[in-house]
N, C-alpha and C positions, 0 to 999 in steps of 0.2 A: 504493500500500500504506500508504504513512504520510499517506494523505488522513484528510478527516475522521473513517473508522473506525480511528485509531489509537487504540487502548488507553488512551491521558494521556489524550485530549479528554473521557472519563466521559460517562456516559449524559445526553442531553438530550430523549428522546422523550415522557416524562412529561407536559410542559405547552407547548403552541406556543410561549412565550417563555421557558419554563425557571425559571418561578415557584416549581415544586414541589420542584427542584433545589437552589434558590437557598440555603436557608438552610443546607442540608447541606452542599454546597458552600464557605460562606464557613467553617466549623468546620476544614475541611484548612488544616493546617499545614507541610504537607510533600508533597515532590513523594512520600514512599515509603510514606506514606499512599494514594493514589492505586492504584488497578490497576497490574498489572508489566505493562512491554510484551510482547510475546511475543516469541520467541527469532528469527523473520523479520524483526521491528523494529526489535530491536538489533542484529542482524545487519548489514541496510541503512542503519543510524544510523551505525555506528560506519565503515563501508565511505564511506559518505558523507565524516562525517570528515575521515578519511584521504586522501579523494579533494582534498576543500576543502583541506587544510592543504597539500596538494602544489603543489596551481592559485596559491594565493594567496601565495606563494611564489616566484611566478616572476616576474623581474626585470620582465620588463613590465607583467605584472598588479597586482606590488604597487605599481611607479610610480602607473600610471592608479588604481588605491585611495587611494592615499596623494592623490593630485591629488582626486580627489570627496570624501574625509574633512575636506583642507583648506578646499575650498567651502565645505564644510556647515558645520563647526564655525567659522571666522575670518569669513563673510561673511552672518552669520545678519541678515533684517532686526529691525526694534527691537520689534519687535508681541512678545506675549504667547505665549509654547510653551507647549506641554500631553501629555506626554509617558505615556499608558498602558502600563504593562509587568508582568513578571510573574517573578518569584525561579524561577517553575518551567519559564519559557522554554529550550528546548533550543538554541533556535537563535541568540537574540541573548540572550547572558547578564545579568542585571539588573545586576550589577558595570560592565557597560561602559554600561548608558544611566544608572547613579548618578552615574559618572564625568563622562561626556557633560553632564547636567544641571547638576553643577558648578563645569563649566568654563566652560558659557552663563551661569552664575548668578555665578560669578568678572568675565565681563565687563558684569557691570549690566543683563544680561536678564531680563526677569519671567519668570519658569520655572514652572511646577506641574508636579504629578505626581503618577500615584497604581499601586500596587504592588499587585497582583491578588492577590500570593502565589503562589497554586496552579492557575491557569490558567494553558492551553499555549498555545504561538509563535498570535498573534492571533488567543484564541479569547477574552476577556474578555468580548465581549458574549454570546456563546454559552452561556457560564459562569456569568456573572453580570449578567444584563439588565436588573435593577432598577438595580446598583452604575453601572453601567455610565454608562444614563441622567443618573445622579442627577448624576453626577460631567461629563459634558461637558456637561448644560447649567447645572451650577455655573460649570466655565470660562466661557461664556458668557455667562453674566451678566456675570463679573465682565470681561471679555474687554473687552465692550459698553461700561465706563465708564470703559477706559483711554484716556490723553490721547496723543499724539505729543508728545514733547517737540523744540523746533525748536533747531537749533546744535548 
């Protein structure tokens, strides 16, 4: 139900790669600009939720999270991240990958990133297939002429 025909993702039929979209698309400034979900969506959104917030919570699950979060964030290698994300993400909040990037960028990691705004939980290329493009083979350029620094 909350697949691709959800309500947030906004029409992309227009143009094969969403060309036609594009520019109307970047003008959203807000998620409540956007279409409202319909009432089955919030319904199962919110249901969801509630469900996550009980599971993740639970002394075992939150240990083994807490043990993957630590991975990820203390043992990142030294290469370049590049972090796409979106203020209108329902699922992973933009507060937590600002955060996230921060704290990479706190320990002398090259970090980029770039803020969709108003595209939903990994729909950026979907959304915005120009921005998209333009923006990973930018990282990649610049990706390309980073050095390993040895010691």
């Amino acid at each position: 139900m909350l697949k691709k025909s959800s309500s947030l993702t906004g029409p992309s039929a227009d143009s094969p790669d969403g060309s036609a979209l594009n520019g109307a698309l970047n003008k959203v400034t807000s998620v409540s600009e956007l279409t409202k979900p319909s009432w089955g969506e919030t319904f199962l959104l919110s249901t969801l939720q509630k469900f996550f917030e009980i599971v993740l919570h639970l002394p075992d699950v939150n240990r083994r999270m807490h043990k993957v979060l630590s991975v990820l964030s203390d043992k990142q290698p030294p290469c370049p991240q590049f972090y796409l994300y979106s203020s209108a993400d329902r699922v992973i909040p933009a507060e937590c990958v600002e955060s996230f990037i921060n704290m990479q960028r706190s320990l002398g990691l090259s970090v980029s990133a770039h803020n969709f705004v108003s595209s939903p939980h990994v729909d950026h290329y979907r959304s915005f297939p120009h921005l998209y493009s333009a923006k990973i083979d930018e990282f990649l350029k610049d990706a390309s002429t980073w050095v390993f620094e040895e010691g």
